[in-house]
N, C-alpha and C positions, 0 to 999 in steps of 0.2 A: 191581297194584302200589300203587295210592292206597290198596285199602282196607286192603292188609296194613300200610299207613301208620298209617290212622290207627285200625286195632286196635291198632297196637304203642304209638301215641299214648295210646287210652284207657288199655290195660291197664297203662302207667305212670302214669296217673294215679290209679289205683284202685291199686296199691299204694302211690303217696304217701301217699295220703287213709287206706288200711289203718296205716300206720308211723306217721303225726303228724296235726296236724290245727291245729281252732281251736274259736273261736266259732261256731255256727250261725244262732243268736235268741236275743233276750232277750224276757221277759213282765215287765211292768208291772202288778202287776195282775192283771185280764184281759184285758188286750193283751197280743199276741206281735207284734214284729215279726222277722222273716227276716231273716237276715246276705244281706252283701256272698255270692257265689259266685261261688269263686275257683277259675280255672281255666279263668272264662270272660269274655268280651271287657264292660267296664265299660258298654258302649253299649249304652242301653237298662235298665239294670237301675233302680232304684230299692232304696234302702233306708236307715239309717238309721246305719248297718256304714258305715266307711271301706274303700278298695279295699285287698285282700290277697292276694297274685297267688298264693301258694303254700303246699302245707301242711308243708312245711320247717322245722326249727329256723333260727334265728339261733345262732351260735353262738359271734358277737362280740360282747359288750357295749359297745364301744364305736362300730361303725358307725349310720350315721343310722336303719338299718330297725328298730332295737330299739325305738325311736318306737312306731308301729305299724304294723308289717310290712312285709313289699312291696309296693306301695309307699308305703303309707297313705294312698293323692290321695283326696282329695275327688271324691265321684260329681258337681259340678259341677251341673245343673241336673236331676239325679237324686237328692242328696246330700237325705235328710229329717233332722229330727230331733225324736226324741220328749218333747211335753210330759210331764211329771212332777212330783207335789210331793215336795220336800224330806220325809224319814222314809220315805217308798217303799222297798219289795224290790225288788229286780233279781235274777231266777234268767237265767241263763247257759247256753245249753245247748250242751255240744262233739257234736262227731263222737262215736265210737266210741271213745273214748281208751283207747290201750295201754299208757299209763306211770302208775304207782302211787308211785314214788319221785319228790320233792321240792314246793314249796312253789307253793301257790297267793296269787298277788295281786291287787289292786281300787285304780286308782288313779281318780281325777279329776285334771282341769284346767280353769279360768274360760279363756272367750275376751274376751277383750277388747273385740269386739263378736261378729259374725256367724263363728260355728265353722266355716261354710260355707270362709270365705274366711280361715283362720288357717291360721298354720304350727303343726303339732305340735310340731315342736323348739324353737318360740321361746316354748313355755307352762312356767308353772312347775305341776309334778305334786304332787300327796299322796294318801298313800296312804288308803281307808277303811277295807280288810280285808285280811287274811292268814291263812294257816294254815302252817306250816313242818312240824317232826316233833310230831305230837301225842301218841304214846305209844310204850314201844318203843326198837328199836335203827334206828341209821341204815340199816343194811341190809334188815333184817326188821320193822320198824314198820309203825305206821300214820300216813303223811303228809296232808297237804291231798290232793294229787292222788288218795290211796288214796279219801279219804273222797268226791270230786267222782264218783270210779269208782261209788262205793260206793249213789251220791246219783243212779245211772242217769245221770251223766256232767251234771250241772247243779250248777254253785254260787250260792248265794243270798247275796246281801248286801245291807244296807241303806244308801242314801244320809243322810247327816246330815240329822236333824230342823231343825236349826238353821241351819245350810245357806242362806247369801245367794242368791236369785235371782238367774236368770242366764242363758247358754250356755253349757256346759257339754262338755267333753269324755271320758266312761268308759272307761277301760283294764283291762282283763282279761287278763291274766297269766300263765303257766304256767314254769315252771323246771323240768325235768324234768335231774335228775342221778343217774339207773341209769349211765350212761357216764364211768367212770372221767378226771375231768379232765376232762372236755370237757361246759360248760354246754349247754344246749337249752334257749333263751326261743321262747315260743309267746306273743306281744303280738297283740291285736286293739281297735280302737277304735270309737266309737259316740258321736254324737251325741245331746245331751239338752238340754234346757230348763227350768229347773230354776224349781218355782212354790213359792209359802208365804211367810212375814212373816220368816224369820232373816235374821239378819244376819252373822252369822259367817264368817269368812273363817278359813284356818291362812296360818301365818305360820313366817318364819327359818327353825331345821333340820326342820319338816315338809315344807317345800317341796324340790324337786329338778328336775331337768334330766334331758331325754332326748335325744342320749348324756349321760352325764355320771355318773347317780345310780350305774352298778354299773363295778365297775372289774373283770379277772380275779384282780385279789392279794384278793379280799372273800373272808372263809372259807367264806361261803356260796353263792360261786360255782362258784369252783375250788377241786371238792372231791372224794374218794375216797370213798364212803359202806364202800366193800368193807375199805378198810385199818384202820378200826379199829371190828370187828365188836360191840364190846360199847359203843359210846358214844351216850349217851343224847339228846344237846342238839345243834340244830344253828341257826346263826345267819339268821337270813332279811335276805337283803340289802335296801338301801333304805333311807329313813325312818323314824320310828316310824310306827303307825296315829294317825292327827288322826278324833279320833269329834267334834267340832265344841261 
């Protein structure tokens, strides 16, 4: 009886992991470090990943877990977080991703002091990078998410050269809208240390809040990609990009 437990246990979790997903690693560089792994007990792991219990959409923008994930805690005296200078690539790399439709995003956020011991919710975010519909029709296009598919399931973006030192918090993003009216955010978060001589901060409407930044009335939320098959533009919710 326990093991037909906990095959029925695995084998849901192996179709979760099959249906959605997240972040795995980021490489710096030549450094890669390993995400958070989620699915399994916080105790004991190490990495550089904030904890994400599930590979689930969020599917409310306004609950706290749009932050970053389930339930974004801090690994506590597991919790690393990786030196980096300012102008650095960040590649990204998901799971096996099965969604092509909708926009990829890259936010940051300054801690205040030690990222270890910050609330997510109480940081102000902005955005670095996006990709929404890049060519194409909203239905049959080529999106962010097509090209991360496309890109063996990694997005590359660069941290502002300019870029104040710091603690640092990196948000990765996914919005997957193939499901008529009903959004799919895939948020994960990561800890960074950000090295080099900027000075530059963003400021007023780059900044945003999480809950806060996406509401479901944004057209780039809640939205039908299917009802109107020939339209070319679509609005990437959020911020504008702050390149510093």
């Amino acid at each position: 009886m326990l093991i037909s437990i906990a095959l029925t246990a695995l084998a849901l979790a192996s179709s979760q992991v099959a249906a959605h997903g997240g972040v795995l690693s980021y490489k710096f560089g030549s450094t890669t470090y390993q995400g958070f792994q989620a699915y399994n007990s916080p105790a004991g792991q190490k990495s550089i990943q904030r904890e994400w219990d599930t590979y689930n959409p969020i599917t409310d923008p306004t609950v706290p877990e749009i932050v970053c994930n389930t339930n974004g805690a801090s690994l506590g005296a597991g919790q690393l977080s990786a030196t980096v200078a300012a102008g650095t690539k960040v590649v990204a790399t998901w799971n096996q991703w099965p969604h092509t439709i909708g926009p990829v995003m890259v936010y940051m956020a300054k801690c205040p002091g030690s990222c270890t011991s910050a609330n997510p919710a109480s940081l102000s975010w902005f955005k670095i990078d996006q990709a929404g519909l890049i060519s194409g029709t909203l239905s049959t296009g080529l999106w962010g998410q097509g090209q991360l598919v496309n890109n063996a399931n990694t997005w590359t973006s660069t941290i502002p050269a300019s870029l104040a030192p710091g603690e640092y918090i990196i948000r990765h993003e996914l919005l997957a809208v193939h499901t008529s009216n009903i959004p799919q955010f895939y948020p994960e978060c990561a800890q960074l240390i950000i090295t080099g001589s900027g000075t530059a901060q963003p400021s007023g409407s780059y900044l945003v809040k999480f809950p806060g930044a996406y509401q479901f009335s944004d057209p780039g939320v809640t939205i039908n990609v299917y009802a109107n098959p020939d339209q070319t533009n679509y609005t990437i919710p959020g911020p504008a990009v702050w390149h510093g």
